[in-house]
N, C-alpha and C positions, 0 to 999 in steps of 0.2 A: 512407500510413504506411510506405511502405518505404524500406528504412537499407541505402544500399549496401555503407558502412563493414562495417556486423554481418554481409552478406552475401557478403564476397569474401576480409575480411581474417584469416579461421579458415578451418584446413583442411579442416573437417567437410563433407562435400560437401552439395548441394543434396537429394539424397534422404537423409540421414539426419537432417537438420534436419525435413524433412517427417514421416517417422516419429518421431522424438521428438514433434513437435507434435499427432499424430494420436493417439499414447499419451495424451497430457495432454486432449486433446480428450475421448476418448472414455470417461476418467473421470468426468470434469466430465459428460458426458451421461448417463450409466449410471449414475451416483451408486455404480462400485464403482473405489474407489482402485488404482492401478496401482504397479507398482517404479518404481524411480529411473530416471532418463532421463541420469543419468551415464554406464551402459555404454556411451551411446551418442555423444554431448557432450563427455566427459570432466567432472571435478569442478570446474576451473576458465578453462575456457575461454569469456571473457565474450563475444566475441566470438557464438560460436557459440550460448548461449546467449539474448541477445536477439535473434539470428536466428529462434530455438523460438519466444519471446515475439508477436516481431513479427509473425512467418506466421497465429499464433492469433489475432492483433488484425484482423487485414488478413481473416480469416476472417471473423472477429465481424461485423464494419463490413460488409460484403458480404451479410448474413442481418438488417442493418437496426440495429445498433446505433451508439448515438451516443458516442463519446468526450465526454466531461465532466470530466475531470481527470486526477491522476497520485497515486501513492500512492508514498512513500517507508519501504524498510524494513530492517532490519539499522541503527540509528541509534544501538542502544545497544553499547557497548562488549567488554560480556557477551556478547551475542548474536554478536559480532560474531568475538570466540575463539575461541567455541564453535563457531565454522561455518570458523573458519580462518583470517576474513578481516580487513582491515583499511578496508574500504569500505560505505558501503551500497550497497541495489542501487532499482531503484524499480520500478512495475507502473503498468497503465493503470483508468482508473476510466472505467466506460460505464453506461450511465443506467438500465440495470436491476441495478443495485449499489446503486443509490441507495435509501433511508429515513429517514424522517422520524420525529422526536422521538415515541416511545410506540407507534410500528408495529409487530406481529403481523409475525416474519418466519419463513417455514416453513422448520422445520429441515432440513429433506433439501436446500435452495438451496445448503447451502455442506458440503461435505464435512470432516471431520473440525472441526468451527469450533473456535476459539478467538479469546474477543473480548479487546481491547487498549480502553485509555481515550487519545486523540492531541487535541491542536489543530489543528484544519483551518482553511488558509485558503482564501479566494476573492479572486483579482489582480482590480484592477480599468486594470490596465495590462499590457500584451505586457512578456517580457521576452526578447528578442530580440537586441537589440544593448548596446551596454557594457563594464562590467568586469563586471556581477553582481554586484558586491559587495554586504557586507552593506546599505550605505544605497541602494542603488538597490533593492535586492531590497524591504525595509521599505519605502518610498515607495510599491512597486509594489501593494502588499496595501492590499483595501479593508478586510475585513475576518476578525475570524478567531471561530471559534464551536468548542466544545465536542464532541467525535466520539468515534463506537464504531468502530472498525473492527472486523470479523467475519473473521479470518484464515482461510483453510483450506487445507486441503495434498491435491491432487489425488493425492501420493504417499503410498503404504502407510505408517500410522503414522508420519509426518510423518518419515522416513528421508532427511535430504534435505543436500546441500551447497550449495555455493553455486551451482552450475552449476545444481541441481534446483530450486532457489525462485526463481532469477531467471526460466527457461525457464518456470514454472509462474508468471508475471505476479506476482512474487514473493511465492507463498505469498497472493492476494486472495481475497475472497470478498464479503462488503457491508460498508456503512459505514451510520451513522446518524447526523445530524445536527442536534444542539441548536437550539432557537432562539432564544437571545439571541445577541446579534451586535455584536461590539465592534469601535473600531477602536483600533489601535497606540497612538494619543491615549489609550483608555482601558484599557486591560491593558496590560501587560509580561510575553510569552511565559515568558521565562527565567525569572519570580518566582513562575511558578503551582504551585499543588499538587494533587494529583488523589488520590481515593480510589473506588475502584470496587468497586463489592458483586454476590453474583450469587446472589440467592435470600434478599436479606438479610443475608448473610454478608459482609466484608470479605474480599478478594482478591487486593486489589495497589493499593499506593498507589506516589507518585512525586513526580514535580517534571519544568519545564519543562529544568533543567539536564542532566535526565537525555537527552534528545533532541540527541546532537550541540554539548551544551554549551548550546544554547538551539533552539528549532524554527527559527527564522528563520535561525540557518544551515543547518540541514536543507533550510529552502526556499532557498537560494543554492547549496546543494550541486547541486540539482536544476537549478537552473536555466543553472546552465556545464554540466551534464552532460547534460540533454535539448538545447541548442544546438548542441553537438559530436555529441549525433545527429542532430540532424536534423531536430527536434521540439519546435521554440522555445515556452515555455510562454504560456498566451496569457489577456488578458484573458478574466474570466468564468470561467474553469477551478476547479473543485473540488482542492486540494492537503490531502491527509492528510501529515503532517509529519513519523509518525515515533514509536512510542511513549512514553507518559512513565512506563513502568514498565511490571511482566511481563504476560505474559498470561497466562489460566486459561482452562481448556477449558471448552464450553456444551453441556447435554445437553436434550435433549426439555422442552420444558414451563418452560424458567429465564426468570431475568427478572435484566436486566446494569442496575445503576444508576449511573450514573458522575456525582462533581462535580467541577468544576473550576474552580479560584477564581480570580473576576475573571472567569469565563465562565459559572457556572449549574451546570444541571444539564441530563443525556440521560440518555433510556432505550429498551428494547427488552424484548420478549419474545419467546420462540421457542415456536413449536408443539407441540403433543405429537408 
């Protein structure tokens, strides 16, 4: 997983990428949230900041985890002012992120959570070489399914810029994924609507338009942008796409219902 680009082309030197990564680590393990990793990175130094991301991965992968996909975030336009920027950013999916439609997942796993309702796909082709554009990307996808993703922010009260969510595998935590399973033939990303309840309660509705104009340019966005690092997206891979409207925070004991039309319905509950 290493990206020489992320590692040579920011000034940040090789020990202070390590300490920022050792911060963000050591939250994640202690399950007690840490400051922003900007004093240390700066707020927008992308460079320097997927170097953070990348050393935490390259950790991961070494203590036995298995990469399975890529998550894309900052997609909404809102979010996207609000943090400064005009880009998303994207994070790595490894196989203990993973759940399954109706799973029990223990609330202490993801620090500070907040779940989002997204379209996930799964490529059933490398996207490696090309333009990436939109119809090769669409060709590339086998199919796409209904997803929670479960946010969390290893930083104190999610205080974070763009430098602190991308360094923190931007802002990840788990994912849950529906099982009806369409292909492109049968939904149309762009046309879908999502309303997500969490206790019952309605929370946040949306549309596919709201994802970067449609998810599947979110997944093209992804995919010139993991090639140019270095990290060419590959068949079989898990892709989170990108919210399709806000997210609402999840406390002890809730239960996130999410539909998504033309995709079904997911769920989850979390622990006391």
């Amino acid at each position: 997983m290493t990206n020489d680009t992320a590692t040579t082309a920011t000034g940040v030197s090789a020990d202070v990428i390590a300490t920022a990564a050792e911060r963000l680590r050591t939250a994640a393990e202690t399950g007690v949230a840490t400051g922003p990793v900007r004093d240390l990175i700066g707020r927008d130094d992308i460079q320097a900041a997927y170097a953070v991301q990348n050393l935490n991965l390259e950790l991961a992968v070494a203590t036995g985890r298995v990469v399975v996909g890529r998550k894309i975030g900052l997609t909404s336009e809102a979010v996207q002012k609000q943090i400064g920027v005009d880009t998303p950013d994207f994070g790595w999916l490894t196989d203990d992120m993973a759940f399954t439609d109706g799973d029990t997942i223990p609330f202490a796993k993801v620090l500070q959570p907040k779940a989002e309702a997204e379209v996930a796909f799964v490529l059933r082709a490398d996207l490696a070489d090309g333009e990436l554009d939109y119809d090769q990307v669409k060709g590339a996808i086998d199919y796409g399914v209904a997803a929670i993703e479960v946010c969390g922010s290893r930083v104190a009260d999610w205080d974070i810029s763009f430098g602190d969510t991308v360094a923190d595998n931007a802002s990840s935590g788990v994912y849950v994924l529906g099982t009806e399973r369409k292909t492109l033939e049968e939904f149309t990303p762009v046309d879908v609507s999502m309303s997500m309840e969490i206790d019952g309660v309605q929370v946040s509705t949306g549309s596919g338009a709201a994802c970067l104009g449609d998810p599947v340019n979110a997944v093209a966005w992804l995919a010139r942008y993991a090639r140019d690092f270095g990290e060419p997206l590959r068949a079989g891979q898990v892709l989170l796409s990108g919210a399709l409207g806000p997210m609402a925070p999840i406390t002890p004991g809730a239960r996130v219902d999410v539909t998504i039309s033309g995709l079904g319905t997911v769920s989850a509950v979390f622990s006391e």
